[in-house]
KELUM-277080 format. One line per 10 residues: their letters; for each residue z, y, x negated of N, C-alpha, C. Coordinates in Angstrom, 2 decimals, always signed. Example, Ala and Ser with C-alpha at 12.3 -4.5 7.8 and 13.67 -1.06 7.14 Angstrom:
<sites>
AS	+7.80:-5.69:-13.19:+7.80:-4.50:-12.30:+7.80:-3.30:-13.20 | +7.08:-2.25:-12.85:+7.14:-1.06:-13.67:+7.87:+0.03:-12.90
</sites>
This chain:
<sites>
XXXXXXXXXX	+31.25:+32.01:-33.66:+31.26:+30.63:-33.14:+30.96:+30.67:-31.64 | +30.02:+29.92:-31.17:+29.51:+29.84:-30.10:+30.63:+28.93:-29.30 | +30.97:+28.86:-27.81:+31.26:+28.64:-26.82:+31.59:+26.94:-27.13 | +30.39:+26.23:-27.19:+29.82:+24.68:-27.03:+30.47:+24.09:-28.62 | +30.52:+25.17:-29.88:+30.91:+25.05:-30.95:+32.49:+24.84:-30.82 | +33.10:+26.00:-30.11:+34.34:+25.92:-29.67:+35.37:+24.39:-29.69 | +34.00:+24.17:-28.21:+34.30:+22.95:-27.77:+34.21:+21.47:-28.42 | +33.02:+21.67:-29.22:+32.87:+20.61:-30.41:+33.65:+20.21:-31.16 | +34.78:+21.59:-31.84:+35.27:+21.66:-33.00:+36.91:+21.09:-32.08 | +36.98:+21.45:-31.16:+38.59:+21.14:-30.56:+38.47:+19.61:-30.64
XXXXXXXXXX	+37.46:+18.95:-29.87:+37.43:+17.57:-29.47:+38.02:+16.62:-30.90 | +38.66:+15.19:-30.68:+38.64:+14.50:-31.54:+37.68:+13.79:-32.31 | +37.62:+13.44:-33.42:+36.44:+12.57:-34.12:+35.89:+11.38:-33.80 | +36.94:+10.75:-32.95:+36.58:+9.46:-32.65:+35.91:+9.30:-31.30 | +34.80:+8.41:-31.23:+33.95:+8.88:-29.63:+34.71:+8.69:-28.78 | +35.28:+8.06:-28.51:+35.85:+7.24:-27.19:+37.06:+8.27:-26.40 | +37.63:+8.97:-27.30:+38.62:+9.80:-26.96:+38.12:+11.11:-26.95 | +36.56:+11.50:-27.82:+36.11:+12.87:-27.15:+35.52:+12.55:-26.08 | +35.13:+11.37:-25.69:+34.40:+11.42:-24.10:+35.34:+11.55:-23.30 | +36.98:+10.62:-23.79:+37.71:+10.92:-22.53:+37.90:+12.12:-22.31
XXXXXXXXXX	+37.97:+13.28:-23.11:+38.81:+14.57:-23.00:+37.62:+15.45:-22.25 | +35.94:+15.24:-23.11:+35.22:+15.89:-22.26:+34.93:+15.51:-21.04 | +35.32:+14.40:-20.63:+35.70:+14.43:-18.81:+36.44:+14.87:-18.28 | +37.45:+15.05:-19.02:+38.51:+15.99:-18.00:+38.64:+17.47:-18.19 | +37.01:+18.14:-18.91:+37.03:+19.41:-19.85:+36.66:+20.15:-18.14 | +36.85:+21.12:-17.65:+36.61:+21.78:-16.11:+36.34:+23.12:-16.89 | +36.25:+24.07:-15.28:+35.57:+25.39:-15.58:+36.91:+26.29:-15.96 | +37.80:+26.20:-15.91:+39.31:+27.04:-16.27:+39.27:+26.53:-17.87 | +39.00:+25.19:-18.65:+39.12:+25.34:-19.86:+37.46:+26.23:-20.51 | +36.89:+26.38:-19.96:+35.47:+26.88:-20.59:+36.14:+28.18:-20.36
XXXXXXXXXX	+36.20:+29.00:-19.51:+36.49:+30.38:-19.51:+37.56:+30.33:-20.63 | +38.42:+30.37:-20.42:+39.55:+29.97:-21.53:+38.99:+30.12:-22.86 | +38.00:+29.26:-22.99:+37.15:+29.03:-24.24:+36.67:+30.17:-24.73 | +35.86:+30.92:-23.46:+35.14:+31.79:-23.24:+35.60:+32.94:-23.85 | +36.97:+33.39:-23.23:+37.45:+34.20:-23.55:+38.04:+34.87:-25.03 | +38.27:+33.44:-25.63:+38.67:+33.75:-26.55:+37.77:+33.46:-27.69 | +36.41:+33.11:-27.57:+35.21:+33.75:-28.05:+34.74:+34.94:-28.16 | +35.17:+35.59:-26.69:+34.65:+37.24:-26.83:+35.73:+37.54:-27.52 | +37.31:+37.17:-27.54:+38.13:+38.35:-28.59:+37.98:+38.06:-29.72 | +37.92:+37.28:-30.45:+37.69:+36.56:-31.46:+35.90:+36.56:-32.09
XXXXXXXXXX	+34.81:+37.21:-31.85:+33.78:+37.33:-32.14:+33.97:+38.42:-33.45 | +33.01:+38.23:-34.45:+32.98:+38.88:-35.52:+31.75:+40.07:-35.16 | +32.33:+41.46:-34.58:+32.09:+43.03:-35.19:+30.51:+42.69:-35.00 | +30.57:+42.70:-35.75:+29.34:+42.58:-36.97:+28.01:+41.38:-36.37 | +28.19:+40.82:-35.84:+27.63:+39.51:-35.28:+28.04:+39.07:-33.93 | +27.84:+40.24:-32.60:+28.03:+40.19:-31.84:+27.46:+39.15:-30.97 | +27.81:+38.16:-29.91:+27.19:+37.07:-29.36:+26.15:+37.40:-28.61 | +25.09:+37.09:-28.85:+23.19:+37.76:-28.01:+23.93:+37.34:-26.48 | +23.37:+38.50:-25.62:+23.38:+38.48:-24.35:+22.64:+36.72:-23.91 | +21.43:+36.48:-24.74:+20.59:+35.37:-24.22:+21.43:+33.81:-24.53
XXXXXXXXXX	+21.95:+34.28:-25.66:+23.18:+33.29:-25.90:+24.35:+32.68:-25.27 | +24.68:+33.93:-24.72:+25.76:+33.68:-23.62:+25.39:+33.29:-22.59 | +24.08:+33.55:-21.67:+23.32:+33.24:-20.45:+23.21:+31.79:-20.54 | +22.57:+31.19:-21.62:+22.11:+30.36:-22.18:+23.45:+28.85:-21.57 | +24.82:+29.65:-22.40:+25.90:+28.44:-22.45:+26.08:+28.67:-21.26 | +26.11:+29.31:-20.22:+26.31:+29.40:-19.25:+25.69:+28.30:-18.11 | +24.11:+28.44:-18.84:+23.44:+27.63:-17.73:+23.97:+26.44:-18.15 | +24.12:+25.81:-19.26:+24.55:+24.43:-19.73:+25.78:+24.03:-19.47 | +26.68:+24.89:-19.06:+27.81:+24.29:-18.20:+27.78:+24.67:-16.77 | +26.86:+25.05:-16.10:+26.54:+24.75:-15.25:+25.41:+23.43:-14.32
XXXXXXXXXX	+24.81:+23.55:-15.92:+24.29:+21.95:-15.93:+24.55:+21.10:-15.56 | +25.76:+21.20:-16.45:+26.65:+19.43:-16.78:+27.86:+19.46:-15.45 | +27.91:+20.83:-14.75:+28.95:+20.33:-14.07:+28.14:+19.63:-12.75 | +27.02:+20.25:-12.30:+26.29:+20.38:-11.31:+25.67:+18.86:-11.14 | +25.51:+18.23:-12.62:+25.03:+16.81:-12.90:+26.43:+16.01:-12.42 | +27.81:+16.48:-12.86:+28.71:+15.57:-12.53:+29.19:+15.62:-10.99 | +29.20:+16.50:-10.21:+29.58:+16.94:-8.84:+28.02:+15.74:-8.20 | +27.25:+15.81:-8.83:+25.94:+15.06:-8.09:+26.26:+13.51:-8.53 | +26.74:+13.01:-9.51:+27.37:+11.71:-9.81:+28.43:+11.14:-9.27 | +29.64:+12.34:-8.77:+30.49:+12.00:-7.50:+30.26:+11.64:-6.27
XXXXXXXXXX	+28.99:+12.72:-6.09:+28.14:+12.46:-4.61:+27.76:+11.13:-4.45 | +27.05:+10.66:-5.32:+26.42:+8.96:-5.75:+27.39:+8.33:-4.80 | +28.50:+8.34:-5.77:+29.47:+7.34:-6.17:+29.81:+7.25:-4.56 | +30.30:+8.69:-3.88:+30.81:+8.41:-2.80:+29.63:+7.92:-1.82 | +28.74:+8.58:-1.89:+27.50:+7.93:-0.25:+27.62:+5.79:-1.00 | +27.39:+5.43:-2.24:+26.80:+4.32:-2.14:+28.67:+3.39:-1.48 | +29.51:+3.95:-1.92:+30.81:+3.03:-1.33:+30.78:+3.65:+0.35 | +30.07:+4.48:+0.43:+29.99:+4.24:+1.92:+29.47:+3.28:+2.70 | +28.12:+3.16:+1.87:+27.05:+2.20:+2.42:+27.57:+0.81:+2.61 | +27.94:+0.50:+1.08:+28.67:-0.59:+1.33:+29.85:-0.70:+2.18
XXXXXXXXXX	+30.66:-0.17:+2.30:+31.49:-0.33:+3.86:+31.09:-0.33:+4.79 | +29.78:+0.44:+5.06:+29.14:+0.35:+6.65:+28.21:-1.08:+6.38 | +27.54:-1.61:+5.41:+27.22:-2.68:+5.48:+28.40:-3.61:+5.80 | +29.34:-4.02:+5.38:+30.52:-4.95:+5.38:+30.96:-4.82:+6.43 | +31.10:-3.77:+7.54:+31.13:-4.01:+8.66:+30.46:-4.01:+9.78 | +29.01:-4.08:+9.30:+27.86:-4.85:+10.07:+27.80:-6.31:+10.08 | +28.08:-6.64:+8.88:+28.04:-8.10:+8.64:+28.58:-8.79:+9.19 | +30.49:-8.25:+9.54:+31.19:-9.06:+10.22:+30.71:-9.23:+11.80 | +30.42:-7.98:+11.84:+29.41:-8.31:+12.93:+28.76:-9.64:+13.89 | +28.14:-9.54:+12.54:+26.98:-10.70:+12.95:+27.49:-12.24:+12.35
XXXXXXXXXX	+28.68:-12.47:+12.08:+29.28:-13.56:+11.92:+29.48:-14.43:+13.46 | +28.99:-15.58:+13.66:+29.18:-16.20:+14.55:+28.12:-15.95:+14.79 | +27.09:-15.35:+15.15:+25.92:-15.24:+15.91:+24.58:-15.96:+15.16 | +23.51:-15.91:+15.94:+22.42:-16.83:+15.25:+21.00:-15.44:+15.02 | +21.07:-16.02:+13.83:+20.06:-15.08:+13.17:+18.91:-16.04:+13.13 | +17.15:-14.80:+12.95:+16.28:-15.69:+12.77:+15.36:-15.00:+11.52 | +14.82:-16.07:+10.50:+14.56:-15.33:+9.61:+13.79:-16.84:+8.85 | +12.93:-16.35:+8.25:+11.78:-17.30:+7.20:+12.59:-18.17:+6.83 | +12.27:-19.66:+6.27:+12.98:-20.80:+5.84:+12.09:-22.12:+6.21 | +11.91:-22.75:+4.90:+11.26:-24.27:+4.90:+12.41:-25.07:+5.12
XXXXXXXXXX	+13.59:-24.54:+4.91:+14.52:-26.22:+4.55:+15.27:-26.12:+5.92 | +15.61:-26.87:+6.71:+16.44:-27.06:+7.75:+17.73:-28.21:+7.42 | +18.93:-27.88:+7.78:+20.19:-28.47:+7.85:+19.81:-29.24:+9.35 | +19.37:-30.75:+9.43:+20.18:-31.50:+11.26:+21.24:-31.97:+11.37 | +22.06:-32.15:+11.89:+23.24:-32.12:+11.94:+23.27:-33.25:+12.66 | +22.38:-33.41:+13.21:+22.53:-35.28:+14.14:+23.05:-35.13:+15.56 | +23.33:-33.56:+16.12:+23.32:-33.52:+17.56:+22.72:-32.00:+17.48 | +23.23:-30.59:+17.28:+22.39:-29.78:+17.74:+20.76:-29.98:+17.45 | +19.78:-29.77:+18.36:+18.67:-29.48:+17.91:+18.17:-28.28:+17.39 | +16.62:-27.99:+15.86:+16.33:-27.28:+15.42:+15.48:-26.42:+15.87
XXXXXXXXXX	+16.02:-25.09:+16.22:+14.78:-24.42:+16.60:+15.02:-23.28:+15.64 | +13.73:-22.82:+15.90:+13.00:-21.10:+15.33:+12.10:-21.02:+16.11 | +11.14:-20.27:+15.07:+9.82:-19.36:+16.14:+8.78:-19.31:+15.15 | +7.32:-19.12:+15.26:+6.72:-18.83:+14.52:+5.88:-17.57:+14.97 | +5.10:-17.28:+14.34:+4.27:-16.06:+14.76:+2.98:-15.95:+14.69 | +1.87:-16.65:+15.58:+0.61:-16.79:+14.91:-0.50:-15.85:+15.10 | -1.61:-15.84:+14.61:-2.14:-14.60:+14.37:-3.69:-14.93:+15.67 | -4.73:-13.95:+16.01:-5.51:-14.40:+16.80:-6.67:-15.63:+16.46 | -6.86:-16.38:+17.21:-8.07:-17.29:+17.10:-7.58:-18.83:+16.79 | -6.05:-18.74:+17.22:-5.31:-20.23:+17.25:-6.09:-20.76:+18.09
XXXXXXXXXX	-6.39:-22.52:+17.82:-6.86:-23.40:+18.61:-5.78:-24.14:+19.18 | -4.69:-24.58:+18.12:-3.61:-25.38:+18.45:-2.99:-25.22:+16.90 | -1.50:-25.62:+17.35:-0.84:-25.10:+15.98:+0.66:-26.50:+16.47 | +1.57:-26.80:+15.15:+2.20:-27.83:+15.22:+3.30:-27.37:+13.83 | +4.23:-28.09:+14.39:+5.65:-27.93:+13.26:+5.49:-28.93:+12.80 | +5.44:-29.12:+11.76:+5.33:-30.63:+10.81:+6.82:-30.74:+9.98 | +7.35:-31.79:+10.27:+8.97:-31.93:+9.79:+8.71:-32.87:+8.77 | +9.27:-32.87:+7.96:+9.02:-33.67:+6.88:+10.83:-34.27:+6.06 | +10.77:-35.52:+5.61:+12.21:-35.76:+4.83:+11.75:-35.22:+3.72 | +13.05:-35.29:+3.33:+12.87:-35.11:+1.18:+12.02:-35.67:+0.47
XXXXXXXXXX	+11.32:-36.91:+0.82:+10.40:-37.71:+0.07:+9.60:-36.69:+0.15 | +8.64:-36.45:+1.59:+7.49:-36.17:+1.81:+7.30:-36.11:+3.02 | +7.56:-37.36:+3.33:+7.08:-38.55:+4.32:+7.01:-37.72:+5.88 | +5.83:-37.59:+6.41:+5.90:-36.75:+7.62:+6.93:-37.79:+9.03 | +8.04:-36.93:+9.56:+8.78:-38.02:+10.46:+8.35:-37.37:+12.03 | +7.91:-36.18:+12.07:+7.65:-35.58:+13.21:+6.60:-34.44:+13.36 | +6.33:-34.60:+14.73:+5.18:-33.13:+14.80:+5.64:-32.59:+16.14 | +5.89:-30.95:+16.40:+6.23:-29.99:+17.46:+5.37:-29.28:+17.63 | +4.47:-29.64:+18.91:+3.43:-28.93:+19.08:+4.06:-27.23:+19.71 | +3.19:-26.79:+19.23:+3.59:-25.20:+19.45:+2.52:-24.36:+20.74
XXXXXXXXXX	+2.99:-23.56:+21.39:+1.65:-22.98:+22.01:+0.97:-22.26:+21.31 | -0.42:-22.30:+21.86:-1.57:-21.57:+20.40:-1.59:-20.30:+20.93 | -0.96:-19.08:+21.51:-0.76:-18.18:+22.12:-0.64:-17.27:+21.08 | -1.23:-16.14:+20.67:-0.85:-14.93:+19.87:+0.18:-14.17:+20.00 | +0.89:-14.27:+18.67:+2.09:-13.95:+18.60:+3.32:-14.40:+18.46 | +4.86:-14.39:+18.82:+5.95:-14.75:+18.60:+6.03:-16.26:+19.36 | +5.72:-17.65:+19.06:+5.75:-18.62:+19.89:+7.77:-19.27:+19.56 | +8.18:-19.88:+20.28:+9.19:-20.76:+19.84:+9.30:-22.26:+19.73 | +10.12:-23.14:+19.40:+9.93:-24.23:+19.24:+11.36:-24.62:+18.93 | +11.45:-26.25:+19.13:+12.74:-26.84:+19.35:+12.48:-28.56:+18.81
XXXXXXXXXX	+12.78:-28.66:+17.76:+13.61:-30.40:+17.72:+14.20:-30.87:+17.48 | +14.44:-32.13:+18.34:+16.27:-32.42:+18.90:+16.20:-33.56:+18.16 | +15.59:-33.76:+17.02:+15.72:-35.08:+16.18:+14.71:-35.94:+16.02 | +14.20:-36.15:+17.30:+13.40:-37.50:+17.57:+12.40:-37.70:+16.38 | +12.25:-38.46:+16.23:+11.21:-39.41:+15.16:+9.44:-39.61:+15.79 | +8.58:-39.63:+15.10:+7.43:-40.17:+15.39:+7.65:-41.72:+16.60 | +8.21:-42.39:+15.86:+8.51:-43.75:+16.48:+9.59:-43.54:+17.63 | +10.22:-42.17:+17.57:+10.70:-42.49:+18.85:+12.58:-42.48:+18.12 | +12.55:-42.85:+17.40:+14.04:-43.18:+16.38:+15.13:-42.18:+16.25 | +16.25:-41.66:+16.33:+16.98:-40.22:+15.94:+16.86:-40.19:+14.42
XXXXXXXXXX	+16.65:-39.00:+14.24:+16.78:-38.53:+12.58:+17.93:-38.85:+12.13 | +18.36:-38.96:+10.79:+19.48:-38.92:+10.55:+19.84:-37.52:+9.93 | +21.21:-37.48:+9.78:+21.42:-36.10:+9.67:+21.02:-35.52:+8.23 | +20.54:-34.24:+8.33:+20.13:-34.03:+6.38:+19.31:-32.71:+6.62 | +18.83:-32.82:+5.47:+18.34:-31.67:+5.44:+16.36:-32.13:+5.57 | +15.59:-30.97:+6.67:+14.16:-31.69:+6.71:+13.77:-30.14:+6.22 | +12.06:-30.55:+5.59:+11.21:-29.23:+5.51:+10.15:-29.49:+6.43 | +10.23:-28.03:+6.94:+9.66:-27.64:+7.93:+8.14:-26.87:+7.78 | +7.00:-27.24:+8.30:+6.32:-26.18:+8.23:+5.03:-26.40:+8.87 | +4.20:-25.01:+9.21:+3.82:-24.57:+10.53:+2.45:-25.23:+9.91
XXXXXXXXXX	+1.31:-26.24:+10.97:+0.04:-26.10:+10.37:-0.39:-25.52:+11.89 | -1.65:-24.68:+11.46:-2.13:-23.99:+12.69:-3.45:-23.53:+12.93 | -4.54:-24.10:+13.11:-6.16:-24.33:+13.50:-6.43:-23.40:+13.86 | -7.54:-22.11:+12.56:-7.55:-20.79:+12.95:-9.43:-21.27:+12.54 | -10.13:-20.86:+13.12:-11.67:-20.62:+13.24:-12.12:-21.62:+12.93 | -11.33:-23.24:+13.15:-11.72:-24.57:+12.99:-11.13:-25.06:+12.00 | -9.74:-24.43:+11.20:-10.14:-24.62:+9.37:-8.22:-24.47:+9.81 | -7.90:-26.15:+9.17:-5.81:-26.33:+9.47:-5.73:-24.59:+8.24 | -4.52:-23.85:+8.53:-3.67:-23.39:+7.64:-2.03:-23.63:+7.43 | -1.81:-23.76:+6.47:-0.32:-23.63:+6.29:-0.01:-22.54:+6.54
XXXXXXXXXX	+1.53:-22.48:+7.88:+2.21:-21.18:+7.40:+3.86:-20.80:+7.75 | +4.50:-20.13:+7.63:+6.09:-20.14:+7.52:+6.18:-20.25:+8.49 | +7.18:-20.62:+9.10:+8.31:-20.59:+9.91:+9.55:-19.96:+9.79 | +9.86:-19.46:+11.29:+11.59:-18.71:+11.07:+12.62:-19.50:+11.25 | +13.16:-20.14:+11.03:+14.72:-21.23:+11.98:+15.63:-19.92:+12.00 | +15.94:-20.81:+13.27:+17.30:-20.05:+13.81:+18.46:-20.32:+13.22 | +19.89:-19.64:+12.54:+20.75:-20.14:+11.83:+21.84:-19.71:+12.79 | +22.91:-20.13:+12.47:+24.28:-19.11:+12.60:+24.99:-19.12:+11.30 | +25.62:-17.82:+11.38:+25.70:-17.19:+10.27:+27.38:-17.58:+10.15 | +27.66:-17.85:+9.40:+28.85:-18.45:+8.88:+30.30:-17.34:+8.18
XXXXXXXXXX	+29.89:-16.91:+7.46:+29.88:-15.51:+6.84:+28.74:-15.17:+6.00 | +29.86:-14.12:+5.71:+28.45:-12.93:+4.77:+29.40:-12.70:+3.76 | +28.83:-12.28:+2.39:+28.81:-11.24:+1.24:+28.00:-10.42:+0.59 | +28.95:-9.66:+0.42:+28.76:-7.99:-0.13:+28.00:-8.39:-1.68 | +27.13:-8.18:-1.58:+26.78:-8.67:-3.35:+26.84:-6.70:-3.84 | +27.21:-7.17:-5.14:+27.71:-6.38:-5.99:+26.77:-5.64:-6.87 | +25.71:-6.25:-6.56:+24.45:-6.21:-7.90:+23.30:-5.90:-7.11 | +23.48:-4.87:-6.17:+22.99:-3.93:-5.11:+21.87:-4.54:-4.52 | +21.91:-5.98:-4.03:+20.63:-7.19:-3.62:+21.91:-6.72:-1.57 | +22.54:-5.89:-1.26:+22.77:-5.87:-0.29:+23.57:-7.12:+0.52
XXXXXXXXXX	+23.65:-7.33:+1.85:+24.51:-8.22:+2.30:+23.75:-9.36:+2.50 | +24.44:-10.46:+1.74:+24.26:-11.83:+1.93:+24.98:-12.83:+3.09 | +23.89:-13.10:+3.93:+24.30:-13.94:+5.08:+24.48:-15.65:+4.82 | +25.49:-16.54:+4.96:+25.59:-17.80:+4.63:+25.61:-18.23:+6.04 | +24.62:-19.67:+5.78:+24.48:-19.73:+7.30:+24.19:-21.78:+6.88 | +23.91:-22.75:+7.56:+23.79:-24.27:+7.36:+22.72:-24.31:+6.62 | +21.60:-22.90:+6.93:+20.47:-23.15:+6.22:+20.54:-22.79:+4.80 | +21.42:-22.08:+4.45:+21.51:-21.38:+3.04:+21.41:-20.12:+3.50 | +21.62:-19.42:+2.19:+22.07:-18.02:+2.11:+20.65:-16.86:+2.50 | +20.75:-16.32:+3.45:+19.93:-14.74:+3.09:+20.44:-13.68:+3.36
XXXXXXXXX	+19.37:-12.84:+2.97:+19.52:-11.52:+2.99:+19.69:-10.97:+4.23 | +20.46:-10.35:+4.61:+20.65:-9.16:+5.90:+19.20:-8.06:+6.06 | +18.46:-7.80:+5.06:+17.08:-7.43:+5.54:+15.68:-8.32:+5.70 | +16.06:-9.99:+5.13:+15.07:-11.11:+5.95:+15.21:-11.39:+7.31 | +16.40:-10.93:+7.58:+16.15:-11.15:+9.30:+15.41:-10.45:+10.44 | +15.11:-11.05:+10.84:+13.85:-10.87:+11.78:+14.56:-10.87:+13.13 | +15.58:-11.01:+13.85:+15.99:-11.10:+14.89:+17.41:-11.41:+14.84 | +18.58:-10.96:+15.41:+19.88:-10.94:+15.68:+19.99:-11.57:+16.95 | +20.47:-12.64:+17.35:+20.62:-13.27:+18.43:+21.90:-13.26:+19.42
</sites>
């Protein structure tokens, strides 16, 4: 009887309770095993040298696979702790990161930034309500690269917004021809969570929730 046979034949019938036991099976019960394979071998049918090499490598396998599954286990609960205390971090502070929908609040004004590419003529934030209905335009500088921008409510007509939520978004006159394109708003970050389902740390902020790797700037 081979080594792995040993071990087969001890375990219980029912799965659930031979998995528990072969998790807690270590290298003191294999020798053990071992040993009393070599006294116990039949004369006559001595165990092949290649045989024994053989079980050898396979519990060295399986242990070498489980010591590397501990490793896992411990670097990824690291990560997540060093994320969770980055996050708190950045609680209170204003992050900047992609977003159509803006929260106004009816006194701070909205800013972000956009980023435009070469051969701007002129470029503009187009604010829009929930209907559609365009209520404002923020002219931007047509300058290559990281521009910023700010509005404090005002209306086409001149009117304060009311407070709500507007969509935002960039049109910007590249070789004569409008394009649509994103915008970053600036948020503050409210808290954060640890998501569980390895999508990393989630930032909650007036604008809604993102990701800790959409941000584009820590303020």
């Amino acid at each position: 009887m081979s080594t792995l046979d040993a071990i087969n034949a001890s375990q219980p019938a029912n799965a659930a309770t031979s998995k528990g036991a072969l998790e807690q099976f270590g290298s003191d019960q294999f020798l053990t095993l071992m040993l009393a394979q070599l006294r116990n071998q039949d004369p006559m049918k001595p165990l092949e040298p290649t045989e024994f090499i053989g079980q050898l490598a396979q519990f060295t396998t399986v242990s070498g696979i489980r010591e590397m599954q501990d490793s896992m286990s411990s670097m990824v609960d690291s990560l997540r702790s060093s994320q969770a205390l980055s996050g708190a971090q950045i609680v209170g502070r204003d992050v900047l990161a992609e977003g159509s929908i803006a929260k106004f609040d009816g006194a701070r004004a909205i800013e972000g930034a956009v980023e435009l590419p070469e051969g701007v003529r002129e470029a503009s934030v187009i604010v829009r309500e929930a209907s559609g209905a365009l209520i404002a335009r923020v002219p931007v500088s047509p300058a290559t690269g990281m521009q910023s921008f700010s509005w404090s409510g005002a209306r086409l007509d001149g009117t304060a917004a009311a407070p709500g939520a507007y969509q935002m978004e960039l049109i910007a006159n590249v070789g004569g021809r409008n394009q649509s394109m994103e915008v970053m708003l600036r948020s503050r970050v409210n808290s954060v969570t640890l998501d569980t389902n390895g999508r990393g740390l989630t930032l909650n902020t007036p604008n809604g929730s993102l990701l800790l790797s959409d941000v584009r700037q820590v303020m």
